[in-house]
C-alpha positions, -999 to 999 in steps of 0.1 A, spaced: -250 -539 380 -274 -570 375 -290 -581 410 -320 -557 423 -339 -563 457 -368 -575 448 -391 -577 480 -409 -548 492 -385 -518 489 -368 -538 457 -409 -545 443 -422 -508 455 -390 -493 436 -395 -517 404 -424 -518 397 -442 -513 362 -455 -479 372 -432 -469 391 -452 -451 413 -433 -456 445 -402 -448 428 -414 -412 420 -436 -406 451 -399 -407 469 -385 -384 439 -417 -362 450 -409 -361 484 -371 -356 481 -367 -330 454 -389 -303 478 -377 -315 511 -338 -309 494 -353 -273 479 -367 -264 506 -341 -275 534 -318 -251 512 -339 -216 509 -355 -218 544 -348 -188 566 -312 -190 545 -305 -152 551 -311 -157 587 -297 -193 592 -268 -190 602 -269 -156 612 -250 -132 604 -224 -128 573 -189 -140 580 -162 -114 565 -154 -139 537 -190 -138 526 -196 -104 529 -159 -95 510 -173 -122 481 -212 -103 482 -194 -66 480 -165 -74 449 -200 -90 431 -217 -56 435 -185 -39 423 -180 -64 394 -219 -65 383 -223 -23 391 -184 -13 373 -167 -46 361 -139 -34 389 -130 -50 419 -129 -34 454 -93 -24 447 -104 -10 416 -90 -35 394 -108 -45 361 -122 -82 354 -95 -96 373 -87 -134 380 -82 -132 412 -99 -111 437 -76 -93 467 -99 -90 496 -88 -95 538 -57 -105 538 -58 -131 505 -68 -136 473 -100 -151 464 -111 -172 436 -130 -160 410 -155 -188 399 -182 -184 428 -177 -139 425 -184 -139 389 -216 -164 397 -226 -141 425 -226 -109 403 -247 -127 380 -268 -138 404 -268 -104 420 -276 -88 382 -307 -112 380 -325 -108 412 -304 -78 435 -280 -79 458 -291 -95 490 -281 -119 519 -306 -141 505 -296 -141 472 -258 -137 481 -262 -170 499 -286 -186 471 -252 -187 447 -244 -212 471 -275 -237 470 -275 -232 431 -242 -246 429 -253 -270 452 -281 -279 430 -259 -287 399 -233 -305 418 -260 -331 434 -275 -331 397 -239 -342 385 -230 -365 416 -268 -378 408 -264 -384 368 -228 -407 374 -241 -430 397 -272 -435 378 -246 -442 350 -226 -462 367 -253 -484 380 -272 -484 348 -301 -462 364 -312 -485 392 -339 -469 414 -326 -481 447 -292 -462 444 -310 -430 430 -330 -424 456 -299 -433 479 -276 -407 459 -301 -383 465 -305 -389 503 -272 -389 503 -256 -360 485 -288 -338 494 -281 -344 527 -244 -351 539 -239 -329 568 -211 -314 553 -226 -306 517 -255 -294 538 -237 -262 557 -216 -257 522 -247 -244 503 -265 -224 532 -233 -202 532 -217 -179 504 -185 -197 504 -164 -200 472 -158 -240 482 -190 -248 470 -179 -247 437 -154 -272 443 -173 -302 443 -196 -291 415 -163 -285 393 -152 -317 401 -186 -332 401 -190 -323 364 -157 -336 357 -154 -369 371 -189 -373 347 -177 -362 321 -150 -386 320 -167 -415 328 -187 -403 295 -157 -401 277 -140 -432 287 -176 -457 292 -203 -439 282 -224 -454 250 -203 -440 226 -166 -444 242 -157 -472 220 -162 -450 185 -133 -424 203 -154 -393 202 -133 -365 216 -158 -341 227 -162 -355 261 -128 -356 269 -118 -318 258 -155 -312 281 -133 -331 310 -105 -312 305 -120 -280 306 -137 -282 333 -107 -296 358 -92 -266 345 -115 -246 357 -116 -260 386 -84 -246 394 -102 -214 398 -131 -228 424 -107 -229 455 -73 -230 464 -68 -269 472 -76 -274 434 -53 -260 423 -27 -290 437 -54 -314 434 -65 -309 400 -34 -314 385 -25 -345 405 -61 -358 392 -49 -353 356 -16 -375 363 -41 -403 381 -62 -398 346 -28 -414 328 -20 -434 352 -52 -453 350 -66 -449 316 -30 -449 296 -38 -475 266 -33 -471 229 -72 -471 226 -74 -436 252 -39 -418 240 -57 -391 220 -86 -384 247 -62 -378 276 -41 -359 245 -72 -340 239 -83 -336 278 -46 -328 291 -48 -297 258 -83 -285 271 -70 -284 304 -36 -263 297 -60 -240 277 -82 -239 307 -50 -228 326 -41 -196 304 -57 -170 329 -43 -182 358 -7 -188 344 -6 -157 331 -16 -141 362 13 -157 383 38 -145 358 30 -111 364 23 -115 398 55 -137 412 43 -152 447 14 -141 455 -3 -174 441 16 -192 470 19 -167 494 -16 -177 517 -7 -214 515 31 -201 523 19 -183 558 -4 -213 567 19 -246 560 51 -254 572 64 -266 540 87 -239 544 97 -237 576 133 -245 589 121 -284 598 141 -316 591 124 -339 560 113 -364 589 97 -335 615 77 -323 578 67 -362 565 60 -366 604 37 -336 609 23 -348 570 9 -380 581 1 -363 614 -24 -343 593 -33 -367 565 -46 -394 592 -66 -368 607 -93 -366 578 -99 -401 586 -107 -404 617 -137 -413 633 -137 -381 652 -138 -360 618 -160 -381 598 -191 -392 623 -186 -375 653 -172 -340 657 -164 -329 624 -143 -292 619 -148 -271 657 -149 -242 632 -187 -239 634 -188 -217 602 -176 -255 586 -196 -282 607 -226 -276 630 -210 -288 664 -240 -319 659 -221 -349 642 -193 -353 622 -191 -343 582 -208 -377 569 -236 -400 584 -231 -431 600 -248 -451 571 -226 -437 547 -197 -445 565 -206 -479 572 -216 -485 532 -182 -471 524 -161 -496 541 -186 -522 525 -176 -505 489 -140 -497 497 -131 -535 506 -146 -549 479 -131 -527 454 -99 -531 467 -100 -562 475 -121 -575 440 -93 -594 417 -108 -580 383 -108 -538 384 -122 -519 367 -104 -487 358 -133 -460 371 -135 -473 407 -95 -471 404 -100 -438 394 -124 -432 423 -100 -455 449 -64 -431 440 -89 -395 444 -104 -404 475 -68 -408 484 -50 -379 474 -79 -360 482 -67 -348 520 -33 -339 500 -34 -306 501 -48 -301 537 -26 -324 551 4 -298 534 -12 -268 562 -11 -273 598 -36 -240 610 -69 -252 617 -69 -288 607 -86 -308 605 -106 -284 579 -137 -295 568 -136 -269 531 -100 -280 524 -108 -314 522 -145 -314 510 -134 -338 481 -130 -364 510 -170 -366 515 -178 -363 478 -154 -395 465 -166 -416 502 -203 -408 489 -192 -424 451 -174 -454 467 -207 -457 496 -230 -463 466 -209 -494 456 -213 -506 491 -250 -501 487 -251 -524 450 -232 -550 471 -261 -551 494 -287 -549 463 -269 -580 443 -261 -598 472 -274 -636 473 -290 -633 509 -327 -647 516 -350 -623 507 -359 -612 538 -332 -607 554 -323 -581 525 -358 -565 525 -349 -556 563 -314 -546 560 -323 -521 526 -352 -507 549 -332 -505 583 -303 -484 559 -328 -462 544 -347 -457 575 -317 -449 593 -304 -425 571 -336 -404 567 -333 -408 607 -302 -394 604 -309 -367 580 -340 -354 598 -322 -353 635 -296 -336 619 -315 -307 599 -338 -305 635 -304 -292 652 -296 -270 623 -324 -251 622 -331 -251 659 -300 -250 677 -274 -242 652 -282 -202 650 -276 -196 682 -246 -219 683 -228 -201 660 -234 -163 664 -200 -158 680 -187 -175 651 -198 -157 616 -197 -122 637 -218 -100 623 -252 -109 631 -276 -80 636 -254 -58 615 -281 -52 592 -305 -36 617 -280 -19 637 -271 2 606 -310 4 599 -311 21 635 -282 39 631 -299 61 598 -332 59 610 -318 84 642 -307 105 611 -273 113 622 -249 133 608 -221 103 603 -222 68 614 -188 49 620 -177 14 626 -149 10 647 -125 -12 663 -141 -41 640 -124 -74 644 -101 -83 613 -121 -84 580 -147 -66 596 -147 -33 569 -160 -64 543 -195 -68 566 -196 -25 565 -192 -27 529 -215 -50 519 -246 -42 546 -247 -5 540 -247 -9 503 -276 -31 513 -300 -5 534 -319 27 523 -302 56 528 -323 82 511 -305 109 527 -269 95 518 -257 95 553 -217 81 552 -208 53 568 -174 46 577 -149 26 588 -123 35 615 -101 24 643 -119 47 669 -137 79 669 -145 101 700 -180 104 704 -198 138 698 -235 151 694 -250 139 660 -221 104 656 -236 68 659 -207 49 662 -212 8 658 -190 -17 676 -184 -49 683 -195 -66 718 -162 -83 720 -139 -59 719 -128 -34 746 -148 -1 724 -178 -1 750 -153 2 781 -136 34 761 -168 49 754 -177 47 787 -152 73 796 -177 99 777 -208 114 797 -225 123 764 -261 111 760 -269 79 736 -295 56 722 -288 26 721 -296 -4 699 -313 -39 712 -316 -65 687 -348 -68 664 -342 -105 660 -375 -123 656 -376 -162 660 -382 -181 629 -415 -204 633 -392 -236 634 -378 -220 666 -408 -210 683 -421 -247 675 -391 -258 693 -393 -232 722 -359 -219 715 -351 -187 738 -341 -152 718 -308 -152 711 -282 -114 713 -260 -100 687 -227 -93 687 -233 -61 676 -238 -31 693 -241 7 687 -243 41 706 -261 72 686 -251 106 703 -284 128 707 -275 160 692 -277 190 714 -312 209 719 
């Protein structure tokens, strides 16, 4: 990197003190911060199961080092219907063990991780582009605010650790393989590398495939007599790193593949051309325009519904980056690197047909277009143009993409909520159980919940005071009786079979309060999903 923009933005951004530079830093580092704690219990409302399931093996881990299924320590956590990875539980029970168990602090895990893996993502490109100001300030635009990245660490969803696993890794080997001391063959940042794409395996299932097919693009790139003994020394840490969870599939034949069994059709009875066919089908889907900038995942617990998974501005300096790498007659072997990940990187999504295209299975898709975007970016910076005409592109791209970033954060906090209610299904769980003990009953149980619905029960009663130790359980129905709240969901057919019983109820209306961004905005209250019937005792 050799060429900066000098006029205006170029000047403000390199100038002896600098102080342009860090009044940005000063207004980025809060907005990011804040963007992520703001109303984060509440936003989007409601724990989905897979939350809740994560939020209630923590408490069990951090409270008796057992998981719900009383099992002790173990590397993999059984929990509706599949097994979940460990990495983001054990952080959760941490968490938990410092500040309490909480939706806030359940979901906080979440923006932590996100914190390191923008720190990472941040660190390499400043690396890379020997620490220019202009592409700083666009990382952090950019990875703090990528729509996708951005509903990832507002939701307790083991993903999350993905990226910053893989974050940490691909910076650690560019330390190992160009950093300042890479020539004197140090080997301390490529056992670092190795160890954490092993562990990366744990983060989320997709990692597991595409970590080791990372490794083999590792040889395939870097293989010289000068780098033999640090891919030796990263390909060791990494088997190491692999102990836990090799050990676990011995003693536990199948289950490892059983979820990704059920959802792909690797297995089923198909010719090799109806598989490759329905392959490519799937592969070609993660990049299509309708994915990346329009619609994104119509699972709104992966994309908003507003936009696709990336900004327009990124995609437009990717293509910029991607051409001329591939297209540049000298390579260099870390944009190579970059190039063959950003292309196996819809792999393992592309191998499971249910609910693609799926925004969390190929997450790696945004974070290696965001690397190769910032090379589209220095293009613009070195380029040769008059300086005016550079000084106005740099400021329309920046411009835009805080345009972008604001519009899209507006609908988030604003429209989003109510958007998605149906979607993460248990909002106003909390309060309905607060209602249900504050009528003092002698039971109160959930029934006919939708599938994975016992993990919200779990985890919202052990997170409500009940002094008097009222039990709460979980069943497929109960006939109501004097002295039984009995907690349902709206959309199943409970309230019609209830309604078969003349026995007088209270019954609960939602305590949602608007958040002041919603009342600035005029939004109108919103219902639950949730609904519940206490049976007055008789006098």
């Amino acid at each position: 990197m050799t060429g900066v923009a000098r006029p205006l933005f170029g000047r403000l951004l390199k100038s002896a003190p600098g102080a342009f530079y860090y009044f940005l830093l000063l207004v980025l580092i809060p907005w990011i911060i804040a963007s992520r704690i703001y109303n984060l219990e509440a936003a989007p409302p409601g724990l989905f199961f897979d939350e809740s399931s994560i939020g209630y093996n923590a408490i069990r881990i951090m409270e008796t080092g057992y998981d719900e299924h009383g099992k002790h320590y173990p590397v993999y956590f059984e929990s509706v219907g599949d097994y979940k990875n460990p990495v983001f539980i054990y952080a959760v029970a941490f968490v938990f063990k410092l500040l309490g168990a909480s939706e806030f602090n359940l979901r906080l895990t979440s923006a932590l991780f996100f914190g390191f893996a923008l720190l990472f993502s941040v660190l390499l490109i400043r690396k890379i582009f020997d620490g220019n100001r202009i592409l700083t300030i666009y990382a952090l635009i950019g990875f703090g605010f990528t729509p996708l990245f951005f509903v990832l660490s507002r939701v307790a969803f083991e993903v999350i650790t993905q990226w910053t696993l893989v974050s940490a890794a691909t910076l650690t080997i560019w330390a190992a393989f160009h950093g300042r001391n890479a020539e004197k063959g140090l080997l301390f940042p490529a056992i670092v590398s190795g160890g954490l794409l092993g562990l990366s395996t744990y983060s989320y299932t997709t990692q597991r495939l595409l970590s080791s097919l990372m490794l083999v693009v590792l040889w395939a790139v870097y293989i010289n007599r000068n780098n033999f003994k640090k891919l030796l020394a990263l390909s060791f840490a990494y088997l190491i790193a692999l102990i836990p969870f090799l050990v676990f599939s011995f003693n536990n034949p199948g289950i490892v593949a059983e979820r990704f069994l059920e959802l792909s059709y690797v297995d089923d009875p198909l010719s090799f051309s109806e598989k490759a066919s329905i392959f490519f089908g799937n592969y070609g889907v993660y990049w299509s325009p309708d994915f990346l900038i329009f619609h994104g995942d119509p699972n709104l617990r992966h994309s908003t519904g507003y936009g696709g998974v990336l900004f327009v501005v990124t995609i437009v300096l990717f293509v910029l980056g991607f051409l001329h790498l591939l297209l540049k007659k000298r390579r260099e072997r870390f944009p190579v690197f970059l190039l063959v990940n950003l292309t196996i990187s819809p792999i393992a999504a592309a191998l499971v047909t249910e609910g693609a295209p799926h925004a969390l299975r190929s997450m790696l898709v945004v974070y290696y277009i965001l690397l190769i975007s910032c090379y589209g970016l220095a293009i613009v910076i070195d380029s040769r143009w008059h300086h005016v005409l550079k000084t106005a592109l740099l400021t329309c791209l920046f411009l835009a993409h805080a345009l972008e970033s604001a519009r899209y954060q507006r609908d988030y906090f604003v429209s989003y909520p109510a958007r998605s209610v149906e979607d993460f299904g248990s909002f106003d769980l909390r309060s309905a159980i607060e209602f249900s003990l504050e009528h003092r009953p002698d039971e109160i149980s959930a029934i006919g919940l939708p599938p994975g619905g016992y993990a919200n029960i779990q985890f919202y009663s052990g997170n409500v005071e009940n002094p008097a130790g009222i039990p709460i359980a979980v069943d497929d129905f109960r006939e109501p009786k004097p002295g039984l709240c009995l907690i349902f969901h709206r959309r199943t057919d409970i309230e019609s079979k209830l309604d078969a019983y003349s026995l007088p109820y209270d019954n609960f209306s939602s305590r949602k309060k608007l958040s002041p961004m919603e009342r600035r905005f005029s939004v109108e209250k919103f219902n639950g999903v949730i609904k519940v019937r206490c049976y007055e005792r008789e006098n």
